[in-house]
LUMFI-272541 format. One record per residue (C-alpha): x, y, z; residue number from 1. Coordinates in steps of 0.1 Angstrom, whole numbers. Each point is the difference from the previous one (the first is absolute). Example, Ala and Ser with C-alpha at 12.3 -4.5 7.8 and 13.67 -1.06 7.14 Angstrom:
2
123,-45,78,1
14,34,-7,2
This chain:
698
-830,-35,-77,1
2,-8,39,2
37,-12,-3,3
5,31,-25,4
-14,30,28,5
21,-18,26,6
30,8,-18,7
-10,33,-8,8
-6,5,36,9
35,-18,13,10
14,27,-25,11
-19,29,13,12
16,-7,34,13
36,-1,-10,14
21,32,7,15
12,12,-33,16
39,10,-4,17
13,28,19,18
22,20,-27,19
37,-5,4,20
16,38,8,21
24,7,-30,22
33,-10,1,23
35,16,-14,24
10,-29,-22,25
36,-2,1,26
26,4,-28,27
11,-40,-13,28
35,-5,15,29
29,6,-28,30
21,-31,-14,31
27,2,-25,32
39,6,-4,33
20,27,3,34
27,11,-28,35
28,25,0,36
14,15,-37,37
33,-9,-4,38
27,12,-22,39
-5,36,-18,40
-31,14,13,41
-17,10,-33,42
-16,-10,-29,43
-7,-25,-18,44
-1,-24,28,45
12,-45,-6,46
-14,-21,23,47
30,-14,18,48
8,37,10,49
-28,-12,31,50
12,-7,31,51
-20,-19,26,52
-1,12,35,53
7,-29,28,54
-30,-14,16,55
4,19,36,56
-1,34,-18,57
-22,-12,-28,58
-27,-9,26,59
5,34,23,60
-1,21,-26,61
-35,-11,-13,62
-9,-3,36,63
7,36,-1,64
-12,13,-32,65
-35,-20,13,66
-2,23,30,67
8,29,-17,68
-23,-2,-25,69
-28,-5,20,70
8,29,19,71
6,25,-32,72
-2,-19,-34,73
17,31,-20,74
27,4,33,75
34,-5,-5,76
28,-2,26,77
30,-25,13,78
-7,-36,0,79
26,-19,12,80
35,1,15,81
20,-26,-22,82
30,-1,23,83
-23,-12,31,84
-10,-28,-18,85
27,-14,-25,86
34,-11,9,87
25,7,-6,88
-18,34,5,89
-18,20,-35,90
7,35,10,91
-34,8,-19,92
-31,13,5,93
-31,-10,-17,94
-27,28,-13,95
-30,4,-12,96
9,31,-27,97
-23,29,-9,98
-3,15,-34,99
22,30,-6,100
-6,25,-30,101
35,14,-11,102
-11,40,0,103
38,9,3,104
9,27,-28,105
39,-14,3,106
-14,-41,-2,107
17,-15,-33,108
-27,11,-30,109
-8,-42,-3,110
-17,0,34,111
-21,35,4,112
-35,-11,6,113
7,-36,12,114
-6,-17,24,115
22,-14,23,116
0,-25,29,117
41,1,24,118
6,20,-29,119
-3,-30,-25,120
-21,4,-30,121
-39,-13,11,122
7,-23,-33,123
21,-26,20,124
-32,-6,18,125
-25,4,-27,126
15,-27,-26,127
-5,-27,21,128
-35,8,6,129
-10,1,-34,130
23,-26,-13,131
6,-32,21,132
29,-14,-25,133
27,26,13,134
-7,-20,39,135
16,-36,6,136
-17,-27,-17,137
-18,-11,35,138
-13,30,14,139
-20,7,-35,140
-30,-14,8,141
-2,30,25,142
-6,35,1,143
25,28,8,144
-14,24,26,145
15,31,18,146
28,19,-2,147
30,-7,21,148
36,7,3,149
30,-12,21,150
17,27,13,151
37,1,19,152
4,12,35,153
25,24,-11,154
-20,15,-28,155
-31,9,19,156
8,36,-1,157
13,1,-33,158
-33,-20,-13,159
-19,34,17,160
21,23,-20,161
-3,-13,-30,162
-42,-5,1,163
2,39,13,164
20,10,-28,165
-20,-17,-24,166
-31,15,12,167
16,39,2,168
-18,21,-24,169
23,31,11,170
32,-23,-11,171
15,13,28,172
5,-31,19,173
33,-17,-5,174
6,-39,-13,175
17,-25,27,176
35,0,1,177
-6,-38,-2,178
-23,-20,-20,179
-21,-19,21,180
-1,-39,1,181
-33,-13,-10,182
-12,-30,-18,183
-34,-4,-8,184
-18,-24,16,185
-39,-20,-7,186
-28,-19,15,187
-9,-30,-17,188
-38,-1,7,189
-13,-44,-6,190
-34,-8,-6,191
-18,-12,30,192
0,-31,-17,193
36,0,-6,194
11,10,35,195
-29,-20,22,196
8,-27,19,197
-8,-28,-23,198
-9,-30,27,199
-29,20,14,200
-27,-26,-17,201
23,-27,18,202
-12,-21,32,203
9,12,31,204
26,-29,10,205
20,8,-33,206
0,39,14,207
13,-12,33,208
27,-20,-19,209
9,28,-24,210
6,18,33,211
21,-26,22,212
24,-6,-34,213
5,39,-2,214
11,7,34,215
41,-7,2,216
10,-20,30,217
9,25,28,218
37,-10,15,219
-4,-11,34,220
25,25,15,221
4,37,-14,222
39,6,-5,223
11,37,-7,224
34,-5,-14,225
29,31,14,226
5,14,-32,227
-37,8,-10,228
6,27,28,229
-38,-4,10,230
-11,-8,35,231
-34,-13,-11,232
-21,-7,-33,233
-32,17,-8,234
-23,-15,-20,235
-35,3,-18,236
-28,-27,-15,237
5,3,-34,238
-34,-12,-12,239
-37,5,5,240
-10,13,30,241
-37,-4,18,242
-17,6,26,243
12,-20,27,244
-29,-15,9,245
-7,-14,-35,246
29,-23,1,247
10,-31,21,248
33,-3,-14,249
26,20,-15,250
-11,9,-35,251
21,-4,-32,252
32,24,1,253
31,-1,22,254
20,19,26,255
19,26,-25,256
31,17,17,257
2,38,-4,258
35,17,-11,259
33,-2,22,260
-7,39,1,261
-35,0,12,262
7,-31,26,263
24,26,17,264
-18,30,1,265
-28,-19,12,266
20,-20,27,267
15,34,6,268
-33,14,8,269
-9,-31,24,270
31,1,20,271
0,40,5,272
-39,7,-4,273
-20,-10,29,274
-32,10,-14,275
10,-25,-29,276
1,-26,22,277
-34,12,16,278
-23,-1,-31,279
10,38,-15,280
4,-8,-36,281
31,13,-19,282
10,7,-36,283
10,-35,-23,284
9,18,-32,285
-3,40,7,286
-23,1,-28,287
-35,-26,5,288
6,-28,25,289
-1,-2,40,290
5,-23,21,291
-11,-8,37,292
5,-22,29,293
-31,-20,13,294
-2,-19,28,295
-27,-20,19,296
-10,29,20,297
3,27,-33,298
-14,-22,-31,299
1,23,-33,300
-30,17,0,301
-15,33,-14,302
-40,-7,-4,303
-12,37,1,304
29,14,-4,305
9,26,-32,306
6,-22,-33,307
-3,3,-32,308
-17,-36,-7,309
-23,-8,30,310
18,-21,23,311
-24,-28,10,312
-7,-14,33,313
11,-36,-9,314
33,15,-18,315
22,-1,37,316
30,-20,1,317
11,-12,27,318
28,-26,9,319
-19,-27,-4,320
2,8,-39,321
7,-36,-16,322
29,18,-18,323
19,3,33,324
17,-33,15,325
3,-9,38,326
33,17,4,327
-13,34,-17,328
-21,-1,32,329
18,-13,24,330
32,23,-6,331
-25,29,-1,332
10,11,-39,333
-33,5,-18,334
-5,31,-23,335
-27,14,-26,336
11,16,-31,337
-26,22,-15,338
-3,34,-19,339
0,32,10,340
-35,17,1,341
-12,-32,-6,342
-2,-29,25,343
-22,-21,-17,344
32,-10,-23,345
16,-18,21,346
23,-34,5,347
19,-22,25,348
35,9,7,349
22,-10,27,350
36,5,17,351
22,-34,0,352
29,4,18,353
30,-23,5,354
-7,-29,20,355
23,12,28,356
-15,29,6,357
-29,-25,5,358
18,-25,23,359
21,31,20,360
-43,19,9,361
-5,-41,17,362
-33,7,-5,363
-19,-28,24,364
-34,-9,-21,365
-18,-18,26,366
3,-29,-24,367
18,-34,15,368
34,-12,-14,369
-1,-14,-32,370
28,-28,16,371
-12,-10,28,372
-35,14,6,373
1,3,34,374
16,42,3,375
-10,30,-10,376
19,8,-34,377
17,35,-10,378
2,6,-35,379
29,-16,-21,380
-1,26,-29,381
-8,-22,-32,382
-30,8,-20,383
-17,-31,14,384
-5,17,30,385
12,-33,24,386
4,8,36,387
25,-17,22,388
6,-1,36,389
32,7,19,390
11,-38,4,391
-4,-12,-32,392
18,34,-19,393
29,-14,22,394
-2,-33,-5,395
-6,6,-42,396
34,23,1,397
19,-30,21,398
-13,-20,-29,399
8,26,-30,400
36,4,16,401
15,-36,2,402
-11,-8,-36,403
14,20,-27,404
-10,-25,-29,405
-42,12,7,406
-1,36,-15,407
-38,1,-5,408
-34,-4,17,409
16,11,31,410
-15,10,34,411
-40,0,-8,412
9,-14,-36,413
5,37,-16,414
33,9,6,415
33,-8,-17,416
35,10,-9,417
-13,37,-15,418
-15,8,33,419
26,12,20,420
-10,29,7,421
-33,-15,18,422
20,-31,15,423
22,21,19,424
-29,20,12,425
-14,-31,13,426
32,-6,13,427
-2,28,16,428
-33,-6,18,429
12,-37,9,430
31,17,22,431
-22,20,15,432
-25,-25,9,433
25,-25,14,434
17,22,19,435
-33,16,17,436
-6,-32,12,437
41,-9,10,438
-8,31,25,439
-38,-8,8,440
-2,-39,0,441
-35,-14,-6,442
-22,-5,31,443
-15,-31,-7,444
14,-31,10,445
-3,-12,-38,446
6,25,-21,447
32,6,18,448
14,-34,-2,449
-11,6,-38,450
24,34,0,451
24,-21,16,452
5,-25,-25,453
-4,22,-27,454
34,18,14,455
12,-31,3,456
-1,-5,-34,457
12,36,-11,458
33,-9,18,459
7,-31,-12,460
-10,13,-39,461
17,35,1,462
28,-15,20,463
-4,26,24,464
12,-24,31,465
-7,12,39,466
8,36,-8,467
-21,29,-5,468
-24,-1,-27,469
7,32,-32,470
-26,27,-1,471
1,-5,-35,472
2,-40,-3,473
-28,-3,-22,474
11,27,-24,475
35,-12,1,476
-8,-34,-13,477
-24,8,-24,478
26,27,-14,479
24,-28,0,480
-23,-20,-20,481
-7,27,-31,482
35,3,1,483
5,-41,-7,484
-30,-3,-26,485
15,29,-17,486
34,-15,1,487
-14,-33,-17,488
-22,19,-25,489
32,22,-12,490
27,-20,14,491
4,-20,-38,492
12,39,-9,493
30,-3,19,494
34,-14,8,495
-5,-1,41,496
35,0,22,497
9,-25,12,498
8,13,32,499
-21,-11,28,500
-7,36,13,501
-10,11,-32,502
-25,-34,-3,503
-26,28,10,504
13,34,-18,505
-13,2,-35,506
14,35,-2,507
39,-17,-1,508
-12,-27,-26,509
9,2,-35,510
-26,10,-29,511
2,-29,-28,512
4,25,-25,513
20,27,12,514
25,-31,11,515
2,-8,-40,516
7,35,-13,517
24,8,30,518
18,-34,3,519
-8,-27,-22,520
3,23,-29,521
40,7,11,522
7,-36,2,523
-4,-4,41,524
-21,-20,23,525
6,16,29,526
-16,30,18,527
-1,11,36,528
-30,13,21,529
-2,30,16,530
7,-14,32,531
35,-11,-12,532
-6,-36,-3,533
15,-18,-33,534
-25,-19,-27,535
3,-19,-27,536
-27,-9,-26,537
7,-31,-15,538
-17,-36,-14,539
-12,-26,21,540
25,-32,3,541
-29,-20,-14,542
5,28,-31,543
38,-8,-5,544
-3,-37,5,545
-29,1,-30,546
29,22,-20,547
25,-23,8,548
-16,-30,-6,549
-9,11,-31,550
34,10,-11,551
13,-36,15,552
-25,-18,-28,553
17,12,-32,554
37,3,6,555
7,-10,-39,556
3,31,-30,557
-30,0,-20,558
22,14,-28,559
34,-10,-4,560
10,30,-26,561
-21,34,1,562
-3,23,-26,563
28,24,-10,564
17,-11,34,565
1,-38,-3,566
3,-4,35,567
-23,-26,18,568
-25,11,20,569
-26,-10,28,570
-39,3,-2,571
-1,18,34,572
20,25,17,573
-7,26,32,574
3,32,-7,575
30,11,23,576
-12,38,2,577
-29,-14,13,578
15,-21,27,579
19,32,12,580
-37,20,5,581
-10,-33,18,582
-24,-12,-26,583
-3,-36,-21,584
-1,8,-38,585
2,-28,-21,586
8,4,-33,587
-7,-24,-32,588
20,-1,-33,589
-18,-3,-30,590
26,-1,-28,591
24,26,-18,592
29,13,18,593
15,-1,35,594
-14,37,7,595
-30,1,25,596
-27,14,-7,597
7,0,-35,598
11,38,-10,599
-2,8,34,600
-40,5,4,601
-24,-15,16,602
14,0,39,603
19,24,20,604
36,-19,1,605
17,-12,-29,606
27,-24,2,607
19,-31,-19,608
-17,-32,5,609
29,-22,-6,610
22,17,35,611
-29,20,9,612
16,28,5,613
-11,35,-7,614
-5,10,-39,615
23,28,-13,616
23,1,32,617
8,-32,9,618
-5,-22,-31,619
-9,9,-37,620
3,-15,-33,621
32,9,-7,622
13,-16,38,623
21,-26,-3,624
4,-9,38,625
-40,-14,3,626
0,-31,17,627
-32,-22,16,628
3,6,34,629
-23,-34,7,630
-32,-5,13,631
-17,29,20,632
-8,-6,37,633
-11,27,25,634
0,4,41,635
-12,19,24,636
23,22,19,637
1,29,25,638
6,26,-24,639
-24,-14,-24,640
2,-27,-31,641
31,-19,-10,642
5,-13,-32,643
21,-31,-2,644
13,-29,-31,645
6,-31,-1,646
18,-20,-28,647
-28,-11,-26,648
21,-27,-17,649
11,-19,37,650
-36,1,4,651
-9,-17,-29,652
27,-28,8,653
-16,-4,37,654
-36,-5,-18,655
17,-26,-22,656
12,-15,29,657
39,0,-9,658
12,23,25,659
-12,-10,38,660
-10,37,14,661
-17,31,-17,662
21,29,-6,663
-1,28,28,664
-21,32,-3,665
29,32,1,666
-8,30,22,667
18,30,1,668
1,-5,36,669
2,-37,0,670
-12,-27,-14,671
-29,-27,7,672
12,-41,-3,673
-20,-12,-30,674
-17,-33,19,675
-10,26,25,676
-18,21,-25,677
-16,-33,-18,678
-16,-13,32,679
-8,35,15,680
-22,7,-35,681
-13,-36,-3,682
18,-8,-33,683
21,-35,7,684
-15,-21,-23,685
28,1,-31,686
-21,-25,-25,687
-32,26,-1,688
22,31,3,689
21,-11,-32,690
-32,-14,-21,691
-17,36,7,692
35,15,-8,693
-4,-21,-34,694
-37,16,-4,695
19,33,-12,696
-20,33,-1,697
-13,8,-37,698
């Protein structure tokens, strides 16, 4: 009993509860898919007719249709801008449609008292609510909600027409000229269960896991190439976003770029808009999205400010947000996307701009030098955010200069051969640097026996001598060196002059492939560079002396009478037509008649295989003055390949050892002693010449 009043007591003494003050409880956010009718817009509908949206628009528009229901659950009204967010740009509109009753005395008799949404009879909408087998197989365990339609820009007007006629009771108001261009368009509503995130019962390591897999690597330098015609990317997290201070590291999502078109209105804004710059948010979209620029000084903020969700005291972002990276702050290009009239809705955006706008601003960090440690760094541009001092950007470009086989992990390890545009800038910055001090040596004893050696060295590597140093040295060399990588990366495209003074000039080289359809193709080898000077593309000598040899080892007929001919003929011969457009063709017989190719298909030149000359105009079967020239040998010579014979029987006899020297090889401008050619090619030794001779080639 004792124990039992003490307790009663203790409880007496206890403050009961105070009553929590009622709460609005919010709306559960929206998941689904978005679908588009295609094909004729009526009934019935087949399920393949569904179109999905892509997942950018898919996951603004039910961003959108979220905030506008909240706001007015039976409102209707424009949704999204399709071409902002697709590309190549969807010059649609997305809407949320509102039910029109066709009143119009001069409406076809089939639609009085219907209604309508764009137009469209409300049936499109209504069948796949009711029935889920007329929507594709995977969205069926949903449920259709709303009624949209995608609208084109240009049919906007004629959209308003039409719903005005429709609704005219007088008839007097007239049809579009134009039908309007509408597809009807649903929400795909998933259970909760469906559309949750289904890890949520996992342990928090397998969370943080989930979220260091989904997040892409970030490249280490931003490259904007010429032809995207944008001077900087925009981009927004595409994922959930918290309250700042309830995450420690960037949640699960990624850096999503927004549409070439809004990147440069946007950018647009920032160059011309000094209250952009200052924190003055401006339009994203035109129709639901802002965006502003925060800084260290102006963090995103509207606690007790007008919103339509309360906009918490915790729910600032500032740029210490775990979504932005070192160099979003250091470069000064953090931004907050969020809603209009409502605040609260709001994500992490920012500006990244090519890294040489970056390394151009030299913005000095206070950090050291990630080289040498010992100076204060300026900014390098990567998305690493490394700082390096004015020595070692110098001595890194002296180093990136004389070596042209290192393309990558250049200066701080982040640069490479698709960085020009920021190497050059750095460039720019070393000529500047170097040259400050050239006029204003260092003071101190050591530093300026340090400067001294160091142009020392710049002499003696840029070959600069005892004159006056360039302004532009720097830039110079590292131009020079883009130039030579891009030279060895395209170079294998080309026939180069051989010219020393065009060594350098790609623009006088000769495209591979135009040289073949302009040349080669005409039976020539020759070609001449702008500049005047002469070229010829032809084999290597190591390439004719293969050919050659190979001709050398079979000087006997493999056939000694050939179908309808009966003329004896030789397993290999060089297609002369070939020689003349300075290229090694070497043909094989394979049986039937002296023709080659057999009925003239299979290769661009036909001709006889017995005198090899050409088929139809020199030698047919009908010729009676076909003779074996001998075996085929060709040369190099200034004008381009020379084909050449020598007689195959003498040949044969000098193998055999019964004649004392091999027969010469016959040029049409001279001729080459045959002992000469044996020794020059390596092919003295009669007994193993004659037994591979023997060997035969079936």
């Amino acid at each position: 009993r004792d124990r039992l009043d003490s307790r009663v007591a203790t409880l007496g003494e206890r403050q009961l509860p105070r009553a929590r003050p009622r709460t609005r409880v919010a709306m559960a956010p929206l998941r689904g898919s978005w679908l588009m009718l295609g094909g004729p817009q009526a009934l019935p509908i087949k399920p393949e007719q569904w179109q999905a949206y892509a997942e950018e628009p898919s996951f603004l528009l039910t961003q959108n249709f979220d905030a506008l229901r909240q706001t007015d659950p039976q409102g209707h009204g424009k949704l999204l801008d399709l071409s902002m967010f697709t590309d190549p740009p969807a010059n649609y509109y997305v809407y949320k449609g509102k039910e029109v009753v066709v009143k119009s005395p001069a409406a076809p008799a089939k639609m009085q008292g219907t209604k309508t949404i764009a137009g469209m009879p409300i049936g499109l909408w209504e069948a796949p609510q009711k029935d889920s087998s007329v929507m594709p197989r995977a969205m069926r365990m949903g449920c259709a909600v709303g009624c949209f339609y995608q609208v084109h820009h240009d049919s906007i007007a004629d959209l308003a027409q039409l719903e005005a006629f429709l609704a005219d009771e007088t008839g007097t108001a007239q049809p579009p000229a134009n039908n309007p261009r509408c597809r009807a368009v649903i929400f795909v509503q998933f259970p909760s269960l469906l559309a949750g995130d289904n890890r949520r019962f996992a342990k928090k390591k397998h969370a943080a896991a989930a979220s260091s897999s989904s997040a892409p690597v970030e490249e280490s330098v931003t490259v904007l190439e010429d032809n995207e015609k944008i001077p900087a990317v925009y981009e927004w997290w595409f994922g959930p976003a918290p309250a700042q201070k309830m995450v420690e590291r960037p949640p699960i999502g990624r850096w999503k770029s927004y549409h070439p078109k809004v990147c440069q209105s946007l950018e647009e804004a920032y160059q011309k808009n000094g209250d952009f710059k200052s924190g003055v948010p401006v339009n994203v979209d035109g129709v639901r999205y802002m965006m502003q620029h925060i800084t260290p000084d102006k963090p995103f903020d509207y606690f007790g400010k007008p919103s339509r969700e309360p906009f918490l005291e915790g729910n600032q972002v500032t740029v210490d947000h775990t979504c932005f990276n070192d160099i979003d702050r250091a470069s000064d290009n953090c931004f907050v996307q969020f809603q209009k009239d409502n605040p609260q809705r709001r994500r992490p955006a920012r500006r990244r701009p090519d890294a040489s706008e970056i390394a151009r601003s030299a913005v000095m960090t206070g950090n050291p030098c990630a080289i040498c440690f010992s100076e204060d760094g300026q900014l390098t541009g990567c998305n690493r955010a490394h700082v390096i001092c004015k020595g070692c950007l110098r001595a890194a470009l002296m180093s990136l200069a004389g070596d042209t086989l290192v393309v990558d992990n250049l200066i701080c390890g982040c640069f490479g051969k698709r960085t020009r545009r920021a190497l050059i800038a750095l460039a720019e910055h070393a000529d500047v640097s170097f040259h400050d001090s050239l006029v204003s040596p260092p003071k101190d004893p050591i530093d300026k026996a340090d400067f001294a050696a160091e142009e020392a060295r710049i002499r003696r590597q840029f070959d600069v001598g005892a004159g006056t140093i360039p302004h532009n040295l720097f830039m110079k060399k590292v131009t020079e060196w883009f130039n030579k990588v891009f030279m060895h990366d395209v170079g294998h495209l080309y026939h180069p002059c051989s010219h020393p003074a065009c060594a350098s000039k790609m623009e006088n080289w000769m495209l591979i492939e135009d040289f073949e359809q302009r040349y080669q193709s005409q039976g020539t080898s020759v070609w001449t560079c702008p500049a005047g000077h002469r070229n010829s593309v032809l084999p290597s000598e190591e390439e004719i002396d293969d050919m050659n040899k190979n001709l050398l080892l079979h000087p006997e007929y493999y056939i000694q009478s050939a179908a309808f001919d009966r003329c004896a003929l030789r397993r290999y011969r060089l297609c002369r037509e070939c020689i003349g457009g300075g290229m090694l063709m070497l043909a094989v017989h394979g049986g039937e008649c002296k023709q080659w190719p057999g009925y003239g298909r299979g290769h661009q030149h036909c001709f006889c295989f017995a005198c090899t000359r050409k088929w139809g105009e020199g030698c047919s079967h009908q010729s009676l003055d076909c003779q074996d020239p001998g075996v085929q040998q060709v040369r190099i010579t200034r004008d381009g390949l020379e084909l050449g014979h020598l007689d195959g029987q003498e040949y044969i006899q000098w193998l055999q050892k019964k004649v004392c020297v091999p027969p010469p090889t016959v040029y049409p401008s001279g001729r080459e002693e045959g002992m000469d050619r044996q020794t020059r090619m390596g092919l003295t030794n009669q007994n193993e010449l004659w037994q591979e001779s023997l060997k035969g080639t079936s």
